[in-house]
N, C-alpha and C positions, 0 to 999 in steps of 0.2 A: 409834756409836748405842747408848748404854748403856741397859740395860733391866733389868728385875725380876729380879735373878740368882736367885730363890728359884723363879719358879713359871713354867719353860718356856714363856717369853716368845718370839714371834717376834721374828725380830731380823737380819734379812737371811741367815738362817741355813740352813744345807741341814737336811734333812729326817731326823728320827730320834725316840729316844725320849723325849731331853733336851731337845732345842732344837724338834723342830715345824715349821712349815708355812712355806715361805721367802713372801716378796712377788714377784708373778709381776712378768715384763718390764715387762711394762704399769705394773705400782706402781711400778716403778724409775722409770720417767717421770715419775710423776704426784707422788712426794713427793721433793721436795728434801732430800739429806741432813740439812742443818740443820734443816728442818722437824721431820724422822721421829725424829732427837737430842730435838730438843722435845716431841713426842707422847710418847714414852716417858717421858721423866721425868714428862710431866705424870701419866700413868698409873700410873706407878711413886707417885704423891705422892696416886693417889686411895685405891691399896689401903694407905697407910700413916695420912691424914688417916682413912677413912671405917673402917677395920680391916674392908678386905673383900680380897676375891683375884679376880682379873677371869680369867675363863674362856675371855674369847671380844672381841676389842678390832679393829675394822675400819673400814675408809675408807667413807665413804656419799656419793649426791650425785655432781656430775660428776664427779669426779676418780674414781671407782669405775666408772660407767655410761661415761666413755673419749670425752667431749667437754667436757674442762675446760680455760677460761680462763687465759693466763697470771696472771693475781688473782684467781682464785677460790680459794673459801674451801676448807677442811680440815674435812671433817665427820667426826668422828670418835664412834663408836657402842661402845659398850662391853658387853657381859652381866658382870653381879659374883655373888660368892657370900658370904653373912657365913658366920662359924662356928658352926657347927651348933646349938647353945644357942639360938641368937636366933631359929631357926625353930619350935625347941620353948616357947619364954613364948608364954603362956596368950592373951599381945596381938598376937600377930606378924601378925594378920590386919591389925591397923589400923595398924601400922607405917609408914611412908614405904618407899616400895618404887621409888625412883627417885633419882638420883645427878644435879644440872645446876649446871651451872655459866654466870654468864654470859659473853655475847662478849664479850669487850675487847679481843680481836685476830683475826687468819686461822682461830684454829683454834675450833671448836663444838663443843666434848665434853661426853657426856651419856651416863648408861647405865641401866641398866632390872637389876633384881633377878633370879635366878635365877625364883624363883617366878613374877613378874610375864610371866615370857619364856616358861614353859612353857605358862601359860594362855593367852594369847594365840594362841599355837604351833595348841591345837588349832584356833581360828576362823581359820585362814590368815592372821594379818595380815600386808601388805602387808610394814612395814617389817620386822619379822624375818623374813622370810621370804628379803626382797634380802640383811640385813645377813649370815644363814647362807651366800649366794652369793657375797659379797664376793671378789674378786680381789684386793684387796691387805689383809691380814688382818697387824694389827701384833702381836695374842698371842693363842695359842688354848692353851689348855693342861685336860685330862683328859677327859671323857668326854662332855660334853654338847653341845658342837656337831658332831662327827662321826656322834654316836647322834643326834642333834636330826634331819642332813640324809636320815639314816637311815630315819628315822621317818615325812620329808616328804613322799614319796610318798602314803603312808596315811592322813593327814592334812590334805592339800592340798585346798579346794574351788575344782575348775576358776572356777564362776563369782560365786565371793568375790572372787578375780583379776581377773577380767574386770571386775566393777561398779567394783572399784577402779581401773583403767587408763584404764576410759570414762569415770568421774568426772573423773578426774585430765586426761586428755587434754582435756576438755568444757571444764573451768572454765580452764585455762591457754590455750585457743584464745580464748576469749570473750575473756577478760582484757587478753589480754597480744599478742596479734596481730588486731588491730585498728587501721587507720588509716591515714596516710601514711607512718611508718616504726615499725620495731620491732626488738626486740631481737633478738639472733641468738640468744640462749642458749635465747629460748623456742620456739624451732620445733622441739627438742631434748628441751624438755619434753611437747612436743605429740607428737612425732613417735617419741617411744621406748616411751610408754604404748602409742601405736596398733600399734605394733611386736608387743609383749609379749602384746595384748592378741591379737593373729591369731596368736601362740605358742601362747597358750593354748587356744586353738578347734581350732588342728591336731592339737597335742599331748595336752592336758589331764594338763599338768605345769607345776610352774610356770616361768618363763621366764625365762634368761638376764637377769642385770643389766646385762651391757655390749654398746653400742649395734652394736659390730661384730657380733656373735652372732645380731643379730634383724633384719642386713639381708637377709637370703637367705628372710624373709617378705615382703618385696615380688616374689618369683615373676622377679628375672632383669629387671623394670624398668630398660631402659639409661639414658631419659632419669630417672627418680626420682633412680635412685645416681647418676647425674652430678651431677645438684641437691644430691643432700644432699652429695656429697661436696666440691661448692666449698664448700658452707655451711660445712662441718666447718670445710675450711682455713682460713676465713674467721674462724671462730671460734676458734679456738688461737691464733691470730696478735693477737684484740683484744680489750680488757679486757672484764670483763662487762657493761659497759653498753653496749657496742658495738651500734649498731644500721643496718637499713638499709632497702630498701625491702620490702612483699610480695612475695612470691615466686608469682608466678601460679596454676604447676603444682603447690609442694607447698601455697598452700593449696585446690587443687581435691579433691587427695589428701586432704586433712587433712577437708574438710566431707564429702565422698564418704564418708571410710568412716567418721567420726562418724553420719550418718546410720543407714550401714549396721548398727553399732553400737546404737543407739538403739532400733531393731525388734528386738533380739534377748531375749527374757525371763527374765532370769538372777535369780528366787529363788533360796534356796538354803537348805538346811540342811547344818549341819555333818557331816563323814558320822561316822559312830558308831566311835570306837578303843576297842581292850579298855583297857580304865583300867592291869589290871595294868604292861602296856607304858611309860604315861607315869609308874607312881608308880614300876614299876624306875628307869626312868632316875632321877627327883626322889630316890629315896633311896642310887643310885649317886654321884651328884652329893655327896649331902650326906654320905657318907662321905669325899670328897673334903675337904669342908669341914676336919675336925678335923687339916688341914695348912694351913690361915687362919694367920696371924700370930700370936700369942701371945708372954704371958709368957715362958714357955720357948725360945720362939724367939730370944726378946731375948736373954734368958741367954747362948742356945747363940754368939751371934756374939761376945757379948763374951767369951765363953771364948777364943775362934778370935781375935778384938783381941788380947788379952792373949799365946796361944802364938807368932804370928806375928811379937813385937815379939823373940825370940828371934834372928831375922833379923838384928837389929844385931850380934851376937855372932859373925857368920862370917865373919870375914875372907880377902880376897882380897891379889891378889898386886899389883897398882896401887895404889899413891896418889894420895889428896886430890891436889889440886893447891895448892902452898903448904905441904905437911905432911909430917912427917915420920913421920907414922902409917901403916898400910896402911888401902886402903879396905875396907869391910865389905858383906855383901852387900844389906843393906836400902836402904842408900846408891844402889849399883850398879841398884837395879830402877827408885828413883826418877829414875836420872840418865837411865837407858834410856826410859824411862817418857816422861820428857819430851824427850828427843832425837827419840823418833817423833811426838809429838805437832808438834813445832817442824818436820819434816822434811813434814808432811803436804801442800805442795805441791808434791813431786817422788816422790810416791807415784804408785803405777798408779789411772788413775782408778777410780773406785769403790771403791779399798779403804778400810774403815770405822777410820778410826782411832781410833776411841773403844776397839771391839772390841782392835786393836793394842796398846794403852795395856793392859786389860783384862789381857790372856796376856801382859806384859811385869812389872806387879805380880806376876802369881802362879809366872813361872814359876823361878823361884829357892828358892820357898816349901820344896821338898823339903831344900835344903843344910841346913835345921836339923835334919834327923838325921843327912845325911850328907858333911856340907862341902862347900867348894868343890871343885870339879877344875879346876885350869887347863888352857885349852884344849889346850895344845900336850903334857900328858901324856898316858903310854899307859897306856891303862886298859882291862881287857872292859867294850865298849862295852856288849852284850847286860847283864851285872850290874849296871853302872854304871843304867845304864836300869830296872830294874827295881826297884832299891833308891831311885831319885827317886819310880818309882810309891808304891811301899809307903807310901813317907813321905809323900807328895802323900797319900796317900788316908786316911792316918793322921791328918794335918792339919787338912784339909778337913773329915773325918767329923765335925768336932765343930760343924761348922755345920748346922744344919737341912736333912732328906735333899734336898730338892729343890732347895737351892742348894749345897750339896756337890757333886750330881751337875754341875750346869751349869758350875764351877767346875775340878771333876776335866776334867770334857771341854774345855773351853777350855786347858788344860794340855796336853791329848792332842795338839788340835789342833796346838798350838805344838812339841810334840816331834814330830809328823809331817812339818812345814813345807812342806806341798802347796797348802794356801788362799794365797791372795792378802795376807790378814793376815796370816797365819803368817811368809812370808816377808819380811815387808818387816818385820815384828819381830822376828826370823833379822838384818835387818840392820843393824838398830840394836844389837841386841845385840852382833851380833859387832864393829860398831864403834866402840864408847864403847872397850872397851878400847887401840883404836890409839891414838885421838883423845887418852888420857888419853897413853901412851905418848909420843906425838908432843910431847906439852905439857911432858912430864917426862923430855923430852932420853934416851928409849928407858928409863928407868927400869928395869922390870920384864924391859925383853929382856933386857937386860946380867945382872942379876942371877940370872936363872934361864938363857942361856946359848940365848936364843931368837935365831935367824937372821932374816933380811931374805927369805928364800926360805919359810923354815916361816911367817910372819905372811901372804904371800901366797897360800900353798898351802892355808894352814888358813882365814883371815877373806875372801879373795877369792870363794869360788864362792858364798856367801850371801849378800856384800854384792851382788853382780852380779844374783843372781835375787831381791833383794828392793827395789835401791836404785842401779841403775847408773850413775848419775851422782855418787852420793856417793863409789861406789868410784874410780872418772876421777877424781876429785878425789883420793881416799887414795894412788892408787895414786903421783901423781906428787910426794905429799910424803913418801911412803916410800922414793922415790927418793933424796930430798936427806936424809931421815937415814940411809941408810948410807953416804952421800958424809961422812957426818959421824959415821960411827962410831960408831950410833947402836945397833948390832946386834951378838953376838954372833959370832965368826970362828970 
C-alpha cells in the first residue's frame, strides 16, 4: 500500500514520529487491501496535481460508523494544506477552498482547506467533527488534528450535535422507512443519529462515530440489541439496496424517541474560545506549510535519482543468468523487488507488499559507500551495521527531511526484521541469491568456496520466518545440487 513517502502518511503503520497513527481492527475490515493501495495513490496524486500536503485523510460513512455493505462505497474525506504564500495573497479569502472530485467509481474523495476546517471547527460541524473521530485514518501528519481533537472539547456545542442527529434521524425516517419494504442500510441511518444523539444529552461531548460505541445508550434493551443485531448481520451479508420488511419494534423505537426528540429546545450559540488558541494552532499549521512540495523539493529527489544510480556500480558475487559478468547491486534490488511482489500469494496474510517491494528498493542503497558483503563473510557485524546506517542516512539526506525520515526508517525496519514485512523481504532477499545459484549450476558457491551446510545455516532461518514454503521448496533443490557437486567440499 504505497503512500506519500514525504509527509507521514498512515499506511498500516505502527505508531511513531515518522509514520503516525495505524488503521484500527476495524479499518482492516472495512478496506480491502487493493482498495487502500488505491486511496493512497489517489491521495498521493491530490497533493501533487493540486500542490497541496494533506494533514489529516479518513474513511467517512458506513465503513467508518462499522455497518458497511459488502458494495458500499469508500467515502474518503481529506483536510489539505497549500504553502504558506497562498494564505498570505491579498485574495486567499475568495480562493476555492475545497478539493472534489467526481464519482466514477467505489471511492468519493473530497477534501476541505486548512482554513475552511478551522472555521467550521469552531460552530461544531457535524461532518468534521466525525471525520476528527474517524477510526480508520489513511494519513494524518503534524499538528492540526491532534491539537484540532484537543480543542474539541472547548469548542463543541452539545446541542448544534443534537439539532444535527434529530435532523438527520427525522428526514431519513420519513424518507426512506416508509411502506411495505425498505432498505436495511436506512434503519442504520436512523438509528445511529438517535444513538448519538442520547450521547450527547448524557455526556455533552461529542459522540462516538461508530455504531458499536453508542449501543450501550439503549440502557441494556435485550430485545432492541437483538433486533439491531440480526439487522446488522443482515446487512453485511447484502448489497446496499438490500431491502425487507418494517421492523415493528425498532420503528416503535425510532418514532418514540423522535418524538421525544422534537420537545427538546436546542438553540444554541457558539460558546466563546479565546481566539488566541485557534490562531496558535492556524499559524502552527502554517509553519508546517513551508515543507509543501516545492521547487526545491523536486531538485532534492533528483539529486537523490541521480546518486542512487550509483547503485549499478557495485557488484556482487552472482551472475546474470546467460552472462558472464557479475550481477550489480541495482540489479539485485530490482530482481528482489520483484520476486516479492510475484511471491505475494504465499505471503502471511495481511503483509503489505507494496510496503515489501518499498524496503527491498532501498535496502541495498547504503553498498554505494560501502560495497557489497557476501553473506557468508566474516565481518563485525555491529560496524558493518553502522557504516550501512551512515551511508543510508548520507543518501537519503539529500531527499526532502520528511521523506528522508520515512525512508531511513523503512531501512531500519528492514534491518530489524521483526514486522511481518520485514521478514518476508529477509526472504526474498536471502533467496534470489540461491535461485540465481541454483540456475548457474552453484556458480558463486564453487568460486568463493561456499558449502551446502553454510547456504542452509545462513539463507535457511530467514527464508523460514519470512516465506516457508518457498524454503520446502529450496531446501529440496539444494539437495540435488550437492548430489551434483554444486557446492564447495
Amino acid at each position: 500500500m504505497i503512500h506519500n513517502p514525504g509527509y507521514n502518511t498512515v499506511f498500516r503503520l505502527r505508531a511513531g514520529s515518522i509514520m503516525s497513527m495505524p488503521l484500527t481492527p476495524s479499518g482492516f475490515a472495512a478496506i480491502p487491501d487493493t482498495t487502500h493501495s488505491e486511496i493512497m495513490r489517489r491521495l498521493r496524486a491530490v497533493e501533487v496535481q493540486h500542490k497541496v500536503r494533506i494533514v489529516l485523510a479518513i474513511e467517512s460513512g458506513s465503513r467508518a460508523w462499522g455497518f458497511h455493505s459488502p458494495d458500499s462505497d469508500f467515502d474518503v474525506r481529506f483536510i489539505y494544506l497549500h504553502p504558506r504564500d497562498w494564505y498570505l495573497s491579498i485574495n486567499s479569502e475568495n480562493l476555492r477552498d475545497v478539493i472534489e472530485y467526481p464519482i466514477v467509481d467505489e471511492i468519493d474523495l473530497n477534501g476541505w482547506d486548512i482554513r475552511k476546517a478551522m472555521r467550521v471547527l469552531t460552530k461544531s460541524n457535524p461532518a468534521l467533527v466525525e471525520w476528527l473521530q474517524s477510526p480508520i485514518r489513511y494519513i494524518e501528519s503534524g499538528q492540526f488534528a491532534p491539537q484540532a481533537r484537543k480543542l474539541l472539547p472547548q469548542l463543541y456545542t452539545p446541542n448544534a450535535g443534537l439539532y444535527h442527529y434529530r435532523s438527520m434521524a427525522k428526514s431519513q425516517f420519513r424518507e426512506h422507512l416508509q411502506g411495505d419494504a425498505v432498505r436495511l442500510k436506512k434503519y442504520f441511518y436512523v438509528l445511529r443519529p438517535l444513538l448519538a444523539a442520547r450521547w450527547i444529552e448524557r455526556y455533552q461531548t461529542p459522540a462516538p462515530i461508530e455504531f458499536g460505541q453508542l449501543l450501550p445508550m439503549l440502557d441494556g434493551d435485550a430485545a432492541l440489541l437483538a433486533a439491531i443485531d440480526d439487522l446488522l448481520a443482515q446487512k453485511r451479508a447484502t448489497p446496499e439496496s438490500g431491502t425487507a420488511k418494517p421492523h415493528a419494534l425498532l420503528h416503535d423505537f425510532i418514532a418514540a424517541e423522535l418524538e421525544r426528540l422534537e420537545r427538546l429546545d436546542l438553540h444554541y450559540a457558539p460558546p466563546a474560545v479565546p481566539q488566541e488558541h485557534l490562531s496558535g494552532l492556524f499559524q502552527s499549521v502554517l509553519g508546517e506549510a513551508a515543507s509543501a512540495p516545492n521547487e526545491g523539493d523536486l531538485q532534492a529527489v533528483l539529486a537523490f535519482i541521480y546518486e542512487v544510480d550509483k547503485l549499478k556500480a557495485v557488484e556482487r558475487k552472482s551472475r546474470p543468468l546467460g552472462l558472464a559478468r557479475q550481477e550489480n547491486s541495482a540489479e539485485h534490488s530490482w530482481h528482489i523487488a520483484l520476486l516479492a511482489l510475484s511471491l505475494a500469494p504465499f505471503a502471511e496474510p495481511g503483509t503489505d507488499i507494496a510496503r515489501v517491494v518499498s524496503m527491498l528498493l532501498l535496502h541495498d542503497l547504503g553498498e554505494i559507500d560501502t560495497g557489497d558483503t557476501m553473506l557468508f563473510a566474516k565481518t563485525d557485524a555491529a560496524a558493518h551495521h553502522s557504516a550501512e546506517l551512515a551511508a543510508m542516512t548520507r543518501i537519503v539526506g539529500l531527499l526532502p527531511a520528511p521523506q528522508a525520515a520515512h525512508y531511513l526508517a523503512l531501512w531500519q525496519e528492514f534491518e530489524a526484521g521483526t514486522s511481518r514485512e520485514a521478514r518476508f523481504a529477509h526472504a526474498a532477499d536471502r533467496a534470489m541469491p540461491v535461485l540465481l545459484n541454483l540456475a548457474n549450476n552453484g556458480q558463486s558457491w564453487k568460486e568463493n568456496g561456499i558449502s551446502h551446510a553454510q547456504v542452509v545455516a545462513k539463507a535457511g532461518p530467514p527464508i523460514v520466518a519470512g516465506c516457508k514454503v518457498l524454503w520446502d521448496d529450496l531446501l529440496q533443490k539444494l539437495e540435488a545440487a550437492r548430489a551434483a557437486g554444486w557446492f564447495s567440499t
